[in-house]
N, C-alpha and C positions, 0 to 999 in steps of 0.2 A: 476309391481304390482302383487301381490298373487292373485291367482287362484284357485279357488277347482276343483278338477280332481272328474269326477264321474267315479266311476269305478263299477262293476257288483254287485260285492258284496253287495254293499248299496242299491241293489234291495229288498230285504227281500224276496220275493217270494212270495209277496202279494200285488197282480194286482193295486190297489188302494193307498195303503200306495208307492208303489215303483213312481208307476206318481209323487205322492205329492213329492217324495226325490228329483225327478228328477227336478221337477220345483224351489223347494226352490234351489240348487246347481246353476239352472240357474240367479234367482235374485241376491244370492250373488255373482256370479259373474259379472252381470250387476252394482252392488254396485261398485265393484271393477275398472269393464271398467269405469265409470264415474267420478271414482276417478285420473284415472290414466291419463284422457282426460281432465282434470281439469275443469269436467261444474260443474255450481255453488250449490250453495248450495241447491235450489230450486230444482233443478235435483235430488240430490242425497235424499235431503228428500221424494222425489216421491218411489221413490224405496224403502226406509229403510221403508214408510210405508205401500206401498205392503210388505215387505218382511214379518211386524209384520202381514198383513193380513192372507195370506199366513199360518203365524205359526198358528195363531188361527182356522184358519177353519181345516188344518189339524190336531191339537190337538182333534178338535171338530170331529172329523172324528176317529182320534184313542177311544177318550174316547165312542163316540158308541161303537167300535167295542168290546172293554174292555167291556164292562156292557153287552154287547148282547152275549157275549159268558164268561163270568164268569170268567176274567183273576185272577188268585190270586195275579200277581205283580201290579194289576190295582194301589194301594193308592203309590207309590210309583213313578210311569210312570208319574200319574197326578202330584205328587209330584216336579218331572224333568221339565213337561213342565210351573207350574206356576213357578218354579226361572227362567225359561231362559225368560216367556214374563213378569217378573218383572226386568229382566237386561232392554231386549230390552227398555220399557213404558220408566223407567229411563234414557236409554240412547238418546233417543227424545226425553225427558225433558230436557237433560242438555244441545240438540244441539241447539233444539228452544228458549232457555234460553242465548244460546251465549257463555255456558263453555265448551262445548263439540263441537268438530268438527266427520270427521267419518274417519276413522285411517286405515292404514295396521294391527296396532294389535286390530281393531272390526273385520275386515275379516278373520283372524285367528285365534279369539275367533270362530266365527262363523262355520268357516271351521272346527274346532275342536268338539266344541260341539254337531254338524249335524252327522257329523263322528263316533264321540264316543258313540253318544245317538241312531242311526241308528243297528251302528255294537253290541250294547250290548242290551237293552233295546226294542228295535223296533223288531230286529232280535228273541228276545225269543217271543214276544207275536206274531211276527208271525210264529213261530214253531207251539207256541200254540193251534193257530186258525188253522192252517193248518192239525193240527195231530188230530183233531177232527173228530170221526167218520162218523159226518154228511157231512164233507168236507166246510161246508157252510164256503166262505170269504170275504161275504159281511158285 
């Protein structure tokens, strides 16, 4: 079963956003162990909806930090995070609905997206905040 590797880089260098990468890496991968351990469906919906919890309070957590220091990428970042928890909302729709089950390629969506959105997008707004005179990166 896929695995997402953390690796340092996806820290961003910002004490708070790096916890939060740290822990969503570990749900998905717990997603993954669960899958691969074939517990039921029950199991793995526990987890898919921590992992949406997860996404939102860390969004909720980015988008302060965007508004309290003036990001100019801010409408776009939020942009990012409402399509991926409109994937996620729909893809518990269609598992609790009985069309959808939770796949190798949701983990590799997932693994991918974390990845790409971390290393591009996450990464600038924490230069951002970081390269601010006041230092502040709360």
């Amino acid at each position: 079963m896929h695995r997402m590797i953390w690796e340092e880089k996806l820290s961003t260098r910002h004490a708070g956003m790096a916890s939060d990468h740290r822990k969503m890496v570990e749900l998905i991968n717990r997603l993954g162990e669960s899958m691969a351990e074939g517990r039921g469906k029950f199991a793995r919906c526990a987890i898919f909806d921590e992992i949406i919890r997860h996404t939102r309070l860390h969004f909720d957590m980015e988008d302060r930090l965007m508004a309290a220091h003036r990001f100019p990428g801010a409408e776009g970042h939020r942009a990012e995070h409402a399509s991926l928890l409109k994937k996620l909302l729909k893809h518990k729709q269609g598992v609790e609905e009985g069309g959808e089950d939770f796949s190798a390629t949701l983990l590799h969506f997932l693994d991918f997206w974390w990845s790409h959105h971390i290393l591009t997008m996450d990464v600038e707004m924490a230069e951002f905040i970081t390269a601010l005179p006041s230092g502040v990166q709360d």
